[in-house]
N, CA, C and O atoms as a Maestro MAE file, in Angstrom:
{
 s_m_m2io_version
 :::
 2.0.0
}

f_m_ct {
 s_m_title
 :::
 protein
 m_atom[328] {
  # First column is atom index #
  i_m_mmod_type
  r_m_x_coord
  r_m_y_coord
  r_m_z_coord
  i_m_residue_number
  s_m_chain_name
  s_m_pdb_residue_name
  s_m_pdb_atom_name
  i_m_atomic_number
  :::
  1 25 92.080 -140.758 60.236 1 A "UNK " " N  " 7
  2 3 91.745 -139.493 60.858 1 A "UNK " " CA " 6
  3 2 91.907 -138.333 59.860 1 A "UNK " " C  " 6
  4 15 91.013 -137.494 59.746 1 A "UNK " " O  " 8
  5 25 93.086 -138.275 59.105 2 A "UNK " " N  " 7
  6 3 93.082 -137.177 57.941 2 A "UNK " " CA " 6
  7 2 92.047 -137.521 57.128 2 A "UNK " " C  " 6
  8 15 91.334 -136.562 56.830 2 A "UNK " " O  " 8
  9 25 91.759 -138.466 56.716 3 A "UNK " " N  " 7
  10 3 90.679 -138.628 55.584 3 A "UNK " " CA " 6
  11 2 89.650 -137.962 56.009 3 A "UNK " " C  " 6
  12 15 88.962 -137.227 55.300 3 A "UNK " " O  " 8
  13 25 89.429 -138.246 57.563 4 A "UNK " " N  " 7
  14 3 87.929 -137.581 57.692 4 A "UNK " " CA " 6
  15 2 88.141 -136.381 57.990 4 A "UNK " " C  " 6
  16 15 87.299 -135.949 58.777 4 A "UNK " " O  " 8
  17 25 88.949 -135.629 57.677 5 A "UNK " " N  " 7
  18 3 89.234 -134.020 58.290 5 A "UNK " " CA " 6
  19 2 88.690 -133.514 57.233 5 A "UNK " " C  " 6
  20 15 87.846 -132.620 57.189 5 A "UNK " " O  " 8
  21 25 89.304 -134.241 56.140 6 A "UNK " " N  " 7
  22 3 89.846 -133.994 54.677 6 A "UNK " " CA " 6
  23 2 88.281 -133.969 54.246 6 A "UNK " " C  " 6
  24 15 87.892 -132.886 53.808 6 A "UNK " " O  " 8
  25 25 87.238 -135.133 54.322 7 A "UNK " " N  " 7
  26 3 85.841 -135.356 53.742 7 A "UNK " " CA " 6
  27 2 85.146 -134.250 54.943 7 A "UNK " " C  " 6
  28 15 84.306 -133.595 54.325 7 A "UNK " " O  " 8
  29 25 85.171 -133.889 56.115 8 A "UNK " " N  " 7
  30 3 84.475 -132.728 56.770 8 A "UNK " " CA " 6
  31 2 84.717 -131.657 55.657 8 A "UNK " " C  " 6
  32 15 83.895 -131.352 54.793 8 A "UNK " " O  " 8
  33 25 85.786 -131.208 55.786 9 A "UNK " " N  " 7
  34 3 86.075 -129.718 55.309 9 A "UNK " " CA " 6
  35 2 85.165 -129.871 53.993 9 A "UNK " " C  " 6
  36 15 84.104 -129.248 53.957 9 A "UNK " " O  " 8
  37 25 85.642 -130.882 52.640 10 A "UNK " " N  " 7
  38 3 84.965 -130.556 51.476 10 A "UNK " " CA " 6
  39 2 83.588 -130.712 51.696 10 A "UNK " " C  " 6
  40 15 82.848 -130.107 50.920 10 A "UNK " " O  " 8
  41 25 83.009 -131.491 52.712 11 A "UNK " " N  " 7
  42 3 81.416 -131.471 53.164 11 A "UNK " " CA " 6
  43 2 80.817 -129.545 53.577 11 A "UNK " " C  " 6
  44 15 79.864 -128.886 53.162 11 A "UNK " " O  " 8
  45 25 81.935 -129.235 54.545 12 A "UNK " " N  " 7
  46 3 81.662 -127.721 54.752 12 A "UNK " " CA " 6
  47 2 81.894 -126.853 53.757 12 A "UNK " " C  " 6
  48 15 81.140 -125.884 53.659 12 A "UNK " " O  " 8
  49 25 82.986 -127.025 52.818 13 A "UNK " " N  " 7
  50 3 82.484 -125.955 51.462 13 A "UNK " " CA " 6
  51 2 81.918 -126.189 50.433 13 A "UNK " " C  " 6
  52 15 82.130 -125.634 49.355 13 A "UNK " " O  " 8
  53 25 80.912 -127.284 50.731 14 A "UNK " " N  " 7
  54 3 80.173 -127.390 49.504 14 A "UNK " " CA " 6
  55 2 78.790 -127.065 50.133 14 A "UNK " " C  " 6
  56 15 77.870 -126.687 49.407 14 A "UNK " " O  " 8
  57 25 78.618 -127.217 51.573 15 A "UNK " " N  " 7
  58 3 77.412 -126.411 52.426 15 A "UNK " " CA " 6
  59 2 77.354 -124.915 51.933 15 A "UNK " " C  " 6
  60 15 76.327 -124.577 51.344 15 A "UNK " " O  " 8
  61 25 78.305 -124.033 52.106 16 A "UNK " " N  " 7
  62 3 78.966 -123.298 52.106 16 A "UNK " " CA " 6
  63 2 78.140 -122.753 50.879 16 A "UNK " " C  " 6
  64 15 77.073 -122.139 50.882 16 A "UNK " " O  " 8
  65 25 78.999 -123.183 49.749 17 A "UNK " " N  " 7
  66 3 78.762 -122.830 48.372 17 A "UNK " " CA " 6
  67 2 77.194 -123.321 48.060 17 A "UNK " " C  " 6
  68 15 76.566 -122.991 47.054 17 A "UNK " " O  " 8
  69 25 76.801 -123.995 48.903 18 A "UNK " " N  " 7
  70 3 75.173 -123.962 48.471 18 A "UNK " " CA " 6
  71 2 74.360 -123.003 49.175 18 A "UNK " " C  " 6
  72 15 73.391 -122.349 48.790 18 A "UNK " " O  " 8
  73 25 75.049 -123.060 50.464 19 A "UNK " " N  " 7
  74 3 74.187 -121.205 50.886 19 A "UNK " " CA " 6
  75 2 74.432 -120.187 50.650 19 A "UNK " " C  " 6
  76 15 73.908 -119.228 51.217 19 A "UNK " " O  " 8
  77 25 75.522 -120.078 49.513 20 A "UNK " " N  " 7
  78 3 75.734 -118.897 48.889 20 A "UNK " " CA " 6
  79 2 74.968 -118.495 47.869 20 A "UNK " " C  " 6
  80 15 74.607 -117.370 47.523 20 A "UNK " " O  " 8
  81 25 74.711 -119.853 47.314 21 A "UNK " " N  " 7
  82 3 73.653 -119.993 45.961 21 A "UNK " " CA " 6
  83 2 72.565 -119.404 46.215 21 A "UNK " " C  " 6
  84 15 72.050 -118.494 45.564 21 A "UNK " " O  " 8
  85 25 72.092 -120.020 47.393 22 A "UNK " " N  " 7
  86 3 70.636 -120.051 47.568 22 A "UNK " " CA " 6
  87 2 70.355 -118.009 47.758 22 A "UNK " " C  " 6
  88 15 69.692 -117.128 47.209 22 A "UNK " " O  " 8
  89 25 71.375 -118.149 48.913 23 A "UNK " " N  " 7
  90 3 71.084 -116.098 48.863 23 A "UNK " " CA " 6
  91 2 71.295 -115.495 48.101 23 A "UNK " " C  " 6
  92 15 70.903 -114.331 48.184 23 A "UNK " " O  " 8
  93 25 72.170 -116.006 46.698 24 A "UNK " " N  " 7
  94 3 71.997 -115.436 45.778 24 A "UNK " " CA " 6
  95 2 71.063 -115.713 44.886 24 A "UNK " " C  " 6
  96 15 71.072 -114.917 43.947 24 A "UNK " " O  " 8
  97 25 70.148 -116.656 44.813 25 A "UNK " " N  " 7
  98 3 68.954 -117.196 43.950 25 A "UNK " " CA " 6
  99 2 67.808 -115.774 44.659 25 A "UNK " " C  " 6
  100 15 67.122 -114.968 44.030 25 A "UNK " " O  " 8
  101 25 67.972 -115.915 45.994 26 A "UNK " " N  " 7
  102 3 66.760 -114.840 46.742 26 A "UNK " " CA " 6
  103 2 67.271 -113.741 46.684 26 A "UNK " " C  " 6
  104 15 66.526 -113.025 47.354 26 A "UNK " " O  " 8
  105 25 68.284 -112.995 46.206 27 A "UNK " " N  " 7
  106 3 68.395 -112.129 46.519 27 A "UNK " " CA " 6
  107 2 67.975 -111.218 45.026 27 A "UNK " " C  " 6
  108 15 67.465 -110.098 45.000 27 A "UNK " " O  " 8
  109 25 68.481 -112.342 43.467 28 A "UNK " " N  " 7
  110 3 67.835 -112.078 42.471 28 A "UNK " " CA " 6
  111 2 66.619 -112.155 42.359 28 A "UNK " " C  " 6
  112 15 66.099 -111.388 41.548 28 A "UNK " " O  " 8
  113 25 65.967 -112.860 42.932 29 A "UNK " " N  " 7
  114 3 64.109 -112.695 42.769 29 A "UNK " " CA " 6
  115 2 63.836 -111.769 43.233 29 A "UNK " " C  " 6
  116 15 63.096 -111.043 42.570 29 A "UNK " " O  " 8
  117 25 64.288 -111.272 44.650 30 A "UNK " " N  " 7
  118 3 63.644 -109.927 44.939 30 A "UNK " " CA " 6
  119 2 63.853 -108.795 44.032 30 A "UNK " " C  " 6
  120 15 62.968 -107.973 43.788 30 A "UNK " " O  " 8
  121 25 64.947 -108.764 43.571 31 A "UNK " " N  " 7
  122 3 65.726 -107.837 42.518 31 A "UNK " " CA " 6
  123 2 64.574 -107.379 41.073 31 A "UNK " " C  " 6
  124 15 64.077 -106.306 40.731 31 A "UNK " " O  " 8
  125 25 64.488 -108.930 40.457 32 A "UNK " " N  " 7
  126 3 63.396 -109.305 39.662 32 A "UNK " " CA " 6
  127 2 61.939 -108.657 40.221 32 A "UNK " " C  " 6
  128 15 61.342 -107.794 39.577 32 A "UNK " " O  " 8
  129 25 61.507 -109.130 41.360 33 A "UNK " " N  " 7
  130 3 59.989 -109.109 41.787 33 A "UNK " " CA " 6
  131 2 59.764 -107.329 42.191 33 A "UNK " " C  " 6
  132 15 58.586 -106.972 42.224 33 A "UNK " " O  " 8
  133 25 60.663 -106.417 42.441 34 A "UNK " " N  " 7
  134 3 60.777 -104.929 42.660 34 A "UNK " " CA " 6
  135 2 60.535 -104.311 41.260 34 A "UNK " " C  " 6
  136 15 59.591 -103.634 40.854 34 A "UNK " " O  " 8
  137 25 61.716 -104.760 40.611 35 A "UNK " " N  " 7
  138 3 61.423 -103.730 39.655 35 A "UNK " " CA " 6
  139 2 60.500 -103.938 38.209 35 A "UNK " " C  " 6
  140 15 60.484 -103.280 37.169 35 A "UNK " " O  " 8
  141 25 59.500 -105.554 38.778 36 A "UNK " " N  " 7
  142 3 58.384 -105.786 38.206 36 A "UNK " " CA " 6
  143 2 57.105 -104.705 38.747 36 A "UNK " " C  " 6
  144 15 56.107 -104.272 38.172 36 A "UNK " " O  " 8
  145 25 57.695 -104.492 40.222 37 A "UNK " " N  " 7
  146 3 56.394 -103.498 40.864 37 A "UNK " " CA " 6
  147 2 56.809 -102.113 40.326 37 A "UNK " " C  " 6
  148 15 55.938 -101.287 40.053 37 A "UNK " " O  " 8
  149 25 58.026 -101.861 40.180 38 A "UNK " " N  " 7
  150 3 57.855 -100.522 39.650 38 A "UNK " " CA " 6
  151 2 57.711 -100.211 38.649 38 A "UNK " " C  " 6
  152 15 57.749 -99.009 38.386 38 A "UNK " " O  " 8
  153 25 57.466 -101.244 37.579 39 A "UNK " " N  " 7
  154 3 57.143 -101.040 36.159 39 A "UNK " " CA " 6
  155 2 55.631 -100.744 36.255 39 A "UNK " " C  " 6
  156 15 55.395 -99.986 35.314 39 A "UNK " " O  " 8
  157 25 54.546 -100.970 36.913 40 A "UNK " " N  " 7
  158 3 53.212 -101.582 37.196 40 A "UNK " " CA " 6
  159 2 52.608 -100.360 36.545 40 A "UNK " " C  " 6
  160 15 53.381 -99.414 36.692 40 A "UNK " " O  " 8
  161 25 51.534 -100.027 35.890 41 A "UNK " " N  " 7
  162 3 50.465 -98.685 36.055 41 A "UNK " " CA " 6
  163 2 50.580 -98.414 37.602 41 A "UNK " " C  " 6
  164 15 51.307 -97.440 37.801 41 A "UNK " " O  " 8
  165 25 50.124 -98.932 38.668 42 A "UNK " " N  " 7
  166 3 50.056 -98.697 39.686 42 A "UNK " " CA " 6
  167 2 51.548 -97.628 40.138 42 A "UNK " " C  " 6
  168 15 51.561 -96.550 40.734 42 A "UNK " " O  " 8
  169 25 52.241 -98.123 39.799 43 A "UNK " " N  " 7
  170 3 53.735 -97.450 40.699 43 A "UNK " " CA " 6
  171 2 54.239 -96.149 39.688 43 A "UNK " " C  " 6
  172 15 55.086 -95.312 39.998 43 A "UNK " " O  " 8
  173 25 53.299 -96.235 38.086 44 A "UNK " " N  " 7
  174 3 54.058 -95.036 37.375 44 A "UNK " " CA " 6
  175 2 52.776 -94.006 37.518 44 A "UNK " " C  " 6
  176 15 52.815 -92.940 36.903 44 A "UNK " " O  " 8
  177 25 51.425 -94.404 38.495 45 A "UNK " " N  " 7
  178 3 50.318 -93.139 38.606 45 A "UNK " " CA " 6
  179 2 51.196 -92.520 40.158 45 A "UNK " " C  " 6
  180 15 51.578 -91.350 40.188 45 A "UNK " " O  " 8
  181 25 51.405 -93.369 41.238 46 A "UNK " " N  " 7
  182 3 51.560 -93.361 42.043 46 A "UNK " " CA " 6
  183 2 53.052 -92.179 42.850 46 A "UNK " " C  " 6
  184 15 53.130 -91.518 43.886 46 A "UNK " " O  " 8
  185 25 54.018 -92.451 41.652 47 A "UNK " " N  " 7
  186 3 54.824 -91.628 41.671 47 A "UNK " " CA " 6
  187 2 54.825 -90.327 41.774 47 A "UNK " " C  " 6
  188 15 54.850 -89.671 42.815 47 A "UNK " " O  " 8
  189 25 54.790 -89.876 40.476 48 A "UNK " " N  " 7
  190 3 53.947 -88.347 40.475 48 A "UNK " " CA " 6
  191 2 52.792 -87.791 41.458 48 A "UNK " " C  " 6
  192 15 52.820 -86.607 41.792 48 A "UNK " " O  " 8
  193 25 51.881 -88.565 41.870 49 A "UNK " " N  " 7
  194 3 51.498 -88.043 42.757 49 A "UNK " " CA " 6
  195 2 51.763 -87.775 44.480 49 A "UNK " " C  " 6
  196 15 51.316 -86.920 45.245 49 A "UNK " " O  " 8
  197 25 52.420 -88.584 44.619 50 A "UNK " " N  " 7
  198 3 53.348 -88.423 45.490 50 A "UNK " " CA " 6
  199 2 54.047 -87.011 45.481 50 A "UNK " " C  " 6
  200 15 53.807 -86.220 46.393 50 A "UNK " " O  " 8
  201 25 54.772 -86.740 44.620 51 A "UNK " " N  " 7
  202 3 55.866 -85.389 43.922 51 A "UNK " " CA " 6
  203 2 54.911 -84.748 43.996 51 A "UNK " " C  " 6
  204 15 55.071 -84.096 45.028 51 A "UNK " " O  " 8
  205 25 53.823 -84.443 43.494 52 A "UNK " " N  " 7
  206 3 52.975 -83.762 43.531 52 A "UNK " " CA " 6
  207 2 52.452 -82.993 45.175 52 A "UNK " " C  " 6
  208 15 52.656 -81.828 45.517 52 A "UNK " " O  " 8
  209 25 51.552 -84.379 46.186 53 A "UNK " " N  " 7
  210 3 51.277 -83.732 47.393 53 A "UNK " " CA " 6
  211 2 52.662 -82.982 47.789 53 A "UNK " " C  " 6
  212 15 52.528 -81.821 48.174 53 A "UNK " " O  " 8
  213 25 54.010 -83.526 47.738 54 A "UNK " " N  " 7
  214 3 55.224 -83.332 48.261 54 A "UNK " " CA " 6
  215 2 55.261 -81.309 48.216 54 A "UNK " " C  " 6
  216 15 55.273 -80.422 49.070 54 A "UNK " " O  " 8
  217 25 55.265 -81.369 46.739 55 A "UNK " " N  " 7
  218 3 55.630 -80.102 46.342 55 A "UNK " " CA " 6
  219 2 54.029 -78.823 47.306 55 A "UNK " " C  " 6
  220 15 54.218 -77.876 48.070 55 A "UNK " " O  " 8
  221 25 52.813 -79.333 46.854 56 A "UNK " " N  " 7
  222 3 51.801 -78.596 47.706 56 A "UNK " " CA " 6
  223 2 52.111 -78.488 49.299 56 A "UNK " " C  " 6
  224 15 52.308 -77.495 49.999 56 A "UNK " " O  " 8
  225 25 52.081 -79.883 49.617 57 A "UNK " " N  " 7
  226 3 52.487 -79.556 51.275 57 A "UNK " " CA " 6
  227 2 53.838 -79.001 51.207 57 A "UNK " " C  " 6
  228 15 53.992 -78.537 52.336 57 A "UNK " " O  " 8
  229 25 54.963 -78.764 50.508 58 A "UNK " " N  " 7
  230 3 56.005 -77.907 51.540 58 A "UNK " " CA " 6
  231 2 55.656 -76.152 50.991 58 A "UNK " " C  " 6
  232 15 56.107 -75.097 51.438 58 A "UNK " " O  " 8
  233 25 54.622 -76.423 49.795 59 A "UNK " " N  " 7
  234 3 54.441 -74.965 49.678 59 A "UNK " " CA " 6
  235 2 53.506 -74.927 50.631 59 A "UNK " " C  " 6
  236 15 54.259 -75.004 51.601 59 A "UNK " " O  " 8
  237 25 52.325 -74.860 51.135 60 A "UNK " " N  " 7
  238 3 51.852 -74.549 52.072 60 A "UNK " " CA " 6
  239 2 52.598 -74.455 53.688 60 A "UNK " " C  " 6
  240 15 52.281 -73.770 54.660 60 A "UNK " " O  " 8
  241 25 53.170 -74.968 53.588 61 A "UNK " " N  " 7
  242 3 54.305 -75.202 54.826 61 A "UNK " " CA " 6
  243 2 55.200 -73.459 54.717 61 A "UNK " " C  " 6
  244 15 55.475 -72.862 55.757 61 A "UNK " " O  " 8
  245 25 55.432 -73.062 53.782 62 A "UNK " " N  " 7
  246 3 56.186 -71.579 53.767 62 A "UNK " " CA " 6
  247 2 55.016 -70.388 53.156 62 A "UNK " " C  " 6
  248 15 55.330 -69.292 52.692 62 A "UNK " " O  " 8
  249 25 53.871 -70.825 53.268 63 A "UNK " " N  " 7
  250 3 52.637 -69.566 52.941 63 A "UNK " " CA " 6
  251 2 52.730 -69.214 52.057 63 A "UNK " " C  " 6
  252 15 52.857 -67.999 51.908 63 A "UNK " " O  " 8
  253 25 52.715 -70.398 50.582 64 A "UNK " " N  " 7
  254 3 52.994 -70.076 48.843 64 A "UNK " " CA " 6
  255 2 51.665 -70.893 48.503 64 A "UNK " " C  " 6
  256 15 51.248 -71.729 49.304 64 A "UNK " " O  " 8
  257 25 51.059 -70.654 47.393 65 A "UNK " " N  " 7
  258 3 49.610 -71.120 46.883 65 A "UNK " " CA " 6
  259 2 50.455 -70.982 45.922 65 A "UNK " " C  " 6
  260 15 51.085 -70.026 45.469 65 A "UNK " " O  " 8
  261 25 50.351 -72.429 45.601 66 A "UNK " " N  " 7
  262 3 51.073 -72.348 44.210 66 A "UNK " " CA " 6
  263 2 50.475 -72.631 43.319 66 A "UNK " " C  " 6
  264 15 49.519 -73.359 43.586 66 A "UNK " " O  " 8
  265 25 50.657 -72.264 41.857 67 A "UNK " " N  " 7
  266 3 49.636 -72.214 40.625 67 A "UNK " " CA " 6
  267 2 49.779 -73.733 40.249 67 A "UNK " " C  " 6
  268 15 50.662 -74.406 40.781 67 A "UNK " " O  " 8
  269 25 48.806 -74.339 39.222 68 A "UNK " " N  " 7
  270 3 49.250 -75.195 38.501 68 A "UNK " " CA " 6
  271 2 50.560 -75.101 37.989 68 A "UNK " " C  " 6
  272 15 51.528 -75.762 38.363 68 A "UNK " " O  " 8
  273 25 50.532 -74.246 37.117 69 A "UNK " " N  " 7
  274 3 51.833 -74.158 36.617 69 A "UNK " " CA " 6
  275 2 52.998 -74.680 37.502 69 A "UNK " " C  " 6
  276 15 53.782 -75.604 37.285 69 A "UNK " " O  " 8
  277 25 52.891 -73.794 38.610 70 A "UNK " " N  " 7
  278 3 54.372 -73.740 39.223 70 A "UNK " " CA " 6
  279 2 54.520 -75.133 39.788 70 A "UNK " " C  " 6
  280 15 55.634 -75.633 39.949 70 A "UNK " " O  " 8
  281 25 53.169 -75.888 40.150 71 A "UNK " " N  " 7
  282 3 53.383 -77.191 40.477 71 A "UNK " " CA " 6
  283 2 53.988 -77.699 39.661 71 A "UNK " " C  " 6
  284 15 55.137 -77.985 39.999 71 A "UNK " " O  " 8
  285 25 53.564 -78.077 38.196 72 A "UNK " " N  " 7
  286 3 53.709 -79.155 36.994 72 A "UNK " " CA " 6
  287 2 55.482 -78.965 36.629 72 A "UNK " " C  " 6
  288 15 56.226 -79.917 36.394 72 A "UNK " " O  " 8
  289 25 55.906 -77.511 36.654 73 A "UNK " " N  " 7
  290 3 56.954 -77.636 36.975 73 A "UNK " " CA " 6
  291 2 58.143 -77.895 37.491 73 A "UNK " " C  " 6
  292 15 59.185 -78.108 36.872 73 A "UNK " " O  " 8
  293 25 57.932 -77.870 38.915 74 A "UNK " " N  " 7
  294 3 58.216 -78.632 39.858 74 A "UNK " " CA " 6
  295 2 57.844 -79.896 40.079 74 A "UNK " " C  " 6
  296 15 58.784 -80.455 40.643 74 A "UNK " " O  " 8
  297 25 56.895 -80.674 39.912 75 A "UNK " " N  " 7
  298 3 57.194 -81.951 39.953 75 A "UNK " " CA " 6
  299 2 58.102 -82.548 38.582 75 A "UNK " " C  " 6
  300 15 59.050 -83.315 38.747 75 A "UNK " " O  " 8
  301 25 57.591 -82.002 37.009 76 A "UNK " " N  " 7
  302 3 58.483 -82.053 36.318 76 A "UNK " " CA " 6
  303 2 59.917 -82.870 36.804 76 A "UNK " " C  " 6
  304 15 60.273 -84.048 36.763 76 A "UNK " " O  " 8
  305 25 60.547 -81.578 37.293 77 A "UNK " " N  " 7
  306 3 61.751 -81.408 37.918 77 A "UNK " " CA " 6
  307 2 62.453 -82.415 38.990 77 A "UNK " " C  " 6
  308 15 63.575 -82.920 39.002 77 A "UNK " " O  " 8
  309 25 61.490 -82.495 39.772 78 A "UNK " " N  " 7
  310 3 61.239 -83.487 41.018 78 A "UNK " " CA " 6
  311 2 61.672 -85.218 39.954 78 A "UNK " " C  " 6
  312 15 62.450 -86.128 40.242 78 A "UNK " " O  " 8
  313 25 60.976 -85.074 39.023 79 A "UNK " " N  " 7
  314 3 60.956 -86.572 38.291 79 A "UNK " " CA " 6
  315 2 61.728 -86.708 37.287 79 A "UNK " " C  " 6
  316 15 61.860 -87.846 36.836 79 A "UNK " " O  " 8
  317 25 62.178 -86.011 36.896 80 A "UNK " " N  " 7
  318 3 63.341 -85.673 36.088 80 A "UNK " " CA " 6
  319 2 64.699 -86.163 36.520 80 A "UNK " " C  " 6
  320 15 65.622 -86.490 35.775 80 A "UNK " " O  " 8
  321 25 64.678 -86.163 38.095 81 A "UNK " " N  " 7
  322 3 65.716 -86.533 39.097 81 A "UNK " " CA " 6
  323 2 66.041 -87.996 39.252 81 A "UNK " " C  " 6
  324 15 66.970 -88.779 39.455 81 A "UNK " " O  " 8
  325 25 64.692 -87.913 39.032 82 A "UNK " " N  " 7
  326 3 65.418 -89.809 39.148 82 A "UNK " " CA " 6
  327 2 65.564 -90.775 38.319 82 A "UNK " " C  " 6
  328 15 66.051 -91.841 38.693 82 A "UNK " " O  " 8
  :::
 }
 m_bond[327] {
  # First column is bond index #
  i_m_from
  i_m_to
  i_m_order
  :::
  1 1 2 1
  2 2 3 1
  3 3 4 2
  4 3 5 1
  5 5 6 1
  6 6 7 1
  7 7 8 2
  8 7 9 1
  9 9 10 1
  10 10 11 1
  11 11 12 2
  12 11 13 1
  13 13 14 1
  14 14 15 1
  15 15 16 2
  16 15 17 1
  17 17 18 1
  18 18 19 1
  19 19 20 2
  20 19 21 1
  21 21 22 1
  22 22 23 1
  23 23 24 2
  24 23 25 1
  25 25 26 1
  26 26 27 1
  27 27 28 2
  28 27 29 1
  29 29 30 1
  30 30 31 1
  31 31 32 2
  32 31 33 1
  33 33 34 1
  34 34 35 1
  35 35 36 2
  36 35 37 1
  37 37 38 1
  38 38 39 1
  39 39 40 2
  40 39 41 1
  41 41 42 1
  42 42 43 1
  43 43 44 2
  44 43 45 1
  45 45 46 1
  46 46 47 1
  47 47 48 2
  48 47 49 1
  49 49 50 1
  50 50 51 1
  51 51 52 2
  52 51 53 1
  53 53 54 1
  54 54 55 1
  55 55 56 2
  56 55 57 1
  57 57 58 1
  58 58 59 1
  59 59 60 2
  60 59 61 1
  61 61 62 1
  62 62 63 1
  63 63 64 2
  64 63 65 1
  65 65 66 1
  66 66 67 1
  67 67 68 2
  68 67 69 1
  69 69 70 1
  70 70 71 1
  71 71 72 2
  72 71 73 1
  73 73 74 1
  74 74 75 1
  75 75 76 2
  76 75 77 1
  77 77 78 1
  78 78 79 1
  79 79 80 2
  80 79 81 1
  81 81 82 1
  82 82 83 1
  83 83 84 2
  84 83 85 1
  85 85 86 1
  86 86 87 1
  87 87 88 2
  88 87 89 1
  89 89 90 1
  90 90 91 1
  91 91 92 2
  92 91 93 1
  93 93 94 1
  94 94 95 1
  95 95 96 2
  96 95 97 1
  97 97 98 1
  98 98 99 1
  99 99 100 2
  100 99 101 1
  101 101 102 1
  102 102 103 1
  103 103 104 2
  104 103 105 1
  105 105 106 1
  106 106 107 1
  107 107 108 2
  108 107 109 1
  109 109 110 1
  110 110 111 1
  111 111 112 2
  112 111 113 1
  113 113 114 1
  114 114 115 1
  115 115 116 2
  116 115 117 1
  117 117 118 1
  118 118 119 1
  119 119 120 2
  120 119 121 1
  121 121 122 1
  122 122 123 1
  123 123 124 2
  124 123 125 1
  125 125 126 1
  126 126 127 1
  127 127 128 2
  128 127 129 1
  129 129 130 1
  130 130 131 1
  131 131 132 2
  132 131 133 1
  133 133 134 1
  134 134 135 1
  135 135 136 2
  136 135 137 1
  137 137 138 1
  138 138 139 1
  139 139 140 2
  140 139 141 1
  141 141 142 1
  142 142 143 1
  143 143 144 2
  144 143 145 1
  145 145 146 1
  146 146 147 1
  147 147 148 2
  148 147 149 1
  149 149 150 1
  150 150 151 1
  151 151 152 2
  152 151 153 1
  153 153 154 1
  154 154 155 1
  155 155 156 2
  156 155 157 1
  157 157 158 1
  158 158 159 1
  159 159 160 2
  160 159 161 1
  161 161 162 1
  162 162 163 1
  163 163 164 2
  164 163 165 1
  165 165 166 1
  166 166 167 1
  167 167 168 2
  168 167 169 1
  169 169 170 1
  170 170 171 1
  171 171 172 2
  172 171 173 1
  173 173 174 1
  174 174 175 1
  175 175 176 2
  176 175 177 1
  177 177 178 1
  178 178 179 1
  179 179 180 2
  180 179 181 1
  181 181 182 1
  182 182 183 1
  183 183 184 2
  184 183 185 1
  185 185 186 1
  186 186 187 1
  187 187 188 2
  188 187 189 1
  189 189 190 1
  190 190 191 1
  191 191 192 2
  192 191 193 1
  193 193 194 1
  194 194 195 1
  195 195 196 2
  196 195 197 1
  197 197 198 1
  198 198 199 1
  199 199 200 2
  200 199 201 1
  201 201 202 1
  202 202 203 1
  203 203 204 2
  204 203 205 1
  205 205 206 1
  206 206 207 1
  207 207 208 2
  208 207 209 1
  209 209 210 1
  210 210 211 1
  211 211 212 2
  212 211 213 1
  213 213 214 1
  214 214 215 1
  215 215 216 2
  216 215 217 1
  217 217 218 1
  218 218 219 1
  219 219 220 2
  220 219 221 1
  221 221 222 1
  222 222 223 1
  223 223 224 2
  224 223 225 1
  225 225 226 1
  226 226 227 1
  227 227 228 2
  228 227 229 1
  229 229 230 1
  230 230 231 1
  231 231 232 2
  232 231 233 1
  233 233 234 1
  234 234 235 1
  235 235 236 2
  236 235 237 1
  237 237 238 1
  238 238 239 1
  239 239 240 2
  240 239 241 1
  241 241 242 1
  242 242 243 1
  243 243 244 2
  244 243 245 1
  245 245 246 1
  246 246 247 1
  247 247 248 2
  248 247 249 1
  249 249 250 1
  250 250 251 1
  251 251 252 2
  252 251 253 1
  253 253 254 1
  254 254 255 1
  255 255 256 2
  256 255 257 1
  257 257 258 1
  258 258 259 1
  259 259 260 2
  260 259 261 1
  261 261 262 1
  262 262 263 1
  263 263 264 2
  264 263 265 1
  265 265 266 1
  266 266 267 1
  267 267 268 2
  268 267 269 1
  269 269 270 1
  270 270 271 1
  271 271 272 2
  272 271 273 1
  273 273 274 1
  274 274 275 1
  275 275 276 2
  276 275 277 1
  277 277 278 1
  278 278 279 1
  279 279 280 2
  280 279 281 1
  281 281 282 1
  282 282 283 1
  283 283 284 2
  284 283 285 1
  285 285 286 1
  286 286 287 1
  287 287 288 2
  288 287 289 1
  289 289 290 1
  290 290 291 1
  291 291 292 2
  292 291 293 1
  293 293 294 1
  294 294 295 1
  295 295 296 2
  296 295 297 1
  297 297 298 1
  298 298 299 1
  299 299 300 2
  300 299 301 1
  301 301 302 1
  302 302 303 1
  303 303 304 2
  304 303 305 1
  305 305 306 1
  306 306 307 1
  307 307 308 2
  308 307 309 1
  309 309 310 1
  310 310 311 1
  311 311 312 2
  312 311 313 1
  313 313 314 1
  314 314 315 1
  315 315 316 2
  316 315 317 1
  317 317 318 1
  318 318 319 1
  319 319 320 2
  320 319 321 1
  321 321 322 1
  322 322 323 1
  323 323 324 2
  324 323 325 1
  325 325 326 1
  326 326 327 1
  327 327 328 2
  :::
 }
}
């Protein structure tokens, strides 16, 4: 009867330690597979323009027409941040 307590338990932490693996195998690929997308052309055009509408719509939102300038600056700034 101890033997088999004894062969359960090391059966359950070696379950254990393999589903730890495994969420840690998935949890590095996603890790990997993200900041493959944010390297992309796609995600470094995509950024800035984003910052960009951001900064027009909250100036229009307070009745400011803002110049180029004052945009490029502000997003600048905006991207600078992160």
């Amino acid at each position: 009867m101890e033997q088999e307590k004894s062969t359960a338990e090391r059966d359950l932490e070696e379950l254990r330690e393999a589903v730890l693996d495994d969420w840690l195998t998935v949890t590095s690929n996603v890790t990997d597979a993200l900041r493959g997308i944010q390297q992309t052309f796609s995600w470094r055009v995509t950024r800035p323009l984003r910052a960009v509408r951001t900064v027009s719509r909250r100036a229009g939102e307070i009745g400011v027409v803002p110049t180029g300038r004052l945009v490029a600056v502000e997003v600048a700034r905006r991207l600078g941040r992160r």
